[in-house]
C-alpha positions in Angstrom: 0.0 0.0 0.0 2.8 2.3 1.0 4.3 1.9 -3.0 0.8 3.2 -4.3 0.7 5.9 -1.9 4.4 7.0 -2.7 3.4 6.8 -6.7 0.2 8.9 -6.1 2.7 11.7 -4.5 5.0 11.3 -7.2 2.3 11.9 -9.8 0.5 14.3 -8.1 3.9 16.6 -7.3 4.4 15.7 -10.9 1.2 17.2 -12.5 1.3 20.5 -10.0 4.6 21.0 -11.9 3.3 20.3 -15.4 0.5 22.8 -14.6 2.8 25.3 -12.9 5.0 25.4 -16.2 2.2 25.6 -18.4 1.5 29.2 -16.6 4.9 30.0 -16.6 6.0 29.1 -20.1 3.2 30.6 -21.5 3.3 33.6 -20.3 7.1 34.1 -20.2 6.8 33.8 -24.0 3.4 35.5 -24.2 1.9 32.8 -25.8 -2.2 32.7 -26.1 -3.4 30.0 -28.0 -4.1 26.6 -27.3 -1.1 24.1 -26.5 -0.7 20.6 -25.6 1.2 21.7 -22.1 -2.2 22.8 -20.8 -3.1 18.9 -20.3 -0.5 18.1 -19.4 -1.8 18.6 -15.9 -4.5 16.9 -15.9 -3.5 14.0 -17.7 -0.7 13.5 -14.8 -3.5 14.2 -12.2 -6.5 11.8 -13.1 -4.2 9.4 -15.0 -1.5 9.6 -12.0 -2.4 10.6 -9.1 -6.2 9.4 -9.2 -5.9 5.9 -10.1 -2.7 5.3 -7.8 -5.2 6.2 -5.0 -7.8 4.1 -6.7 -5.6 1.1 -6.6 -4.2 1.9 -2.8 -7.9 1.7 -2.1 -8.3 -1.9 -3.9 -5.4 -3.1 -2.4 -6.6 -2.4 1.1 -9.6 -4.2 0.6 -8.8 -6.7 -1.8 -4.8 -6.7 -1.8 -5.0 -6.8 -5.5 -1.2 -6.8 -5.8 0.7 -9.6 -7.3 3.8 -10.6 -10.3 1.0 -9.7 -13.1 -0.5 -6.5 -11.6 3.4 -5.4 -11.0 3.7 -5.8 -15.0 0.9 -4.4 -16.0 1.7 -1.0 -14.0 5.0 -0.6 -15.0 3.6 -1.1 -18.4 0.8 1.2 -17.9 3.4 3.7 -16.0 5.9 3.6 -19.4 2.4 4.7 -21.5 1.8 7.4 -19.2 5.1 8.9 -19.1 5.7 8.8 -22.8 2.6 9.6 -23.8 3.2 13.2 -21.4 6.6 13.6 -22.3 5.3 13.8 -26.3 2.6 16.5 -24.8 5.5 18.3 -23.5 7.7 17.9 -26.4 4.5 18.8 -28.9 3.2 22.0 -26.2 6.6 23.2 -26.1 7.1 23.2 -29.9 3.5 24.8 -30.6 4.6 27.8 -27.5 8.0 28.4 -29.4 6.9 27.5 -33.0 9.7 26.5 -35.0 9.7 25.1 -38.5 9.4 21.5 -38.4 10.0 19.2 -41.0 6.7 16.6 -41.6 8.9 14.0 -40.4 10.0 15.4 -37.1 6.3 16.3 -37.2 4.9 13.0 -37.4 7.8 11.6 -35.7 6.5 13.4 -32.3 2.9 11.9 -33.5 4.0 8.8 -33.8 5.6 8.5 -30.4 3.0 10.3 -28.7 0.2 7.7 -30.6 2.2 4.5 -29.1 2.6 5.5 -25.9 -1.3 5.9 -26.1 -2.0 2.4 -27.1 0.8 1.5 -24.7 -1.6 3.5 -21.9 -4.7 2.3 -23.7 -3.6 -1.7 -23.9 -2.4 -1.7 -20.2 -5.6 0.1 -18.5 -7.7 -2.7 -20.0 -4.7 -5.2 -18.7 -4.6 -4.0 -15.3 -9.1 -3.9 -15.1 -8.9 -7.4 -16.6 -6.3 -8.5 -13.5 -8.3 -6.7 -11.1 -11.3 -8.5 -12.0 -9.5 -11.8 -12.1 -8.1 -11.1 -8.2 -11.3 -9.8 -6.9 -13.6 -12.8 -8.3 -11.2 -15.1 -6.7 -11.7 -13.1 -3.5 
């Protein structure tokens, strides 16, 4: 329980920084429009912070934890990060706007799309080992 609770802070000290630069960066290069660095903070916050807290909750109850759920959050914890990273990368380059090339374009597209399905494949990994620990429960 106490390595969910220590990931939740991690997360959550992590998205009060993403959202903290977002103000910052903006405005230090008086930039208005809309960039990819504004979700950053949430994404960090719900998709961090929230469902470590979730999962500190079901292992209290249901000590959920074992080798499979350990895989699957490390998996789903690589998704996350690169998938924020590539808003960061993306949010940074919209703030600044240089000219990119259409590769390095969809080169930071690319990234950002498989650390999605990375995210996307291992949420419905970690729900399916859930259910498999709590109906054996």
């Amino acid at each position: 329980m106490k390595r969910y609770l220590n990931i939740s802070i991690i997360y959550l000290i992590l998205a009060l920084i993403g959202g903290v630069f977002f103000r910052e960066f903006t405005k230090f290069n008086d930039f208005t429009g809309n960039t990819y660095l504004s979700i950053v903070h949430t994404h960090y916050f719900i998709l961090g912070f929230v469902v470590f807290i979730i999962l500190l909750l079901l292992e209290k109850n249901f000590n959920i934890t074992n080798k499979r759920i350990n895989v699957v959050l490390i998996t789903y914890q690589i998704g996350l990060n690169l998938t924020i990273i590539m808003f960061i990368v993306r949010g940074i380059l919209q703030v600044v706007n240089p000219n990119l090339t259409n590769g390095i374009n969809s080169m930071i597209s690319g990234i950002a799309g498989v650390g999605h399905i990375i995210l996307g494949i291992s949420l419905v990994w970690l729900i399916i080992e859930i259910r498999k620990v709590i109906v054996k429960a």
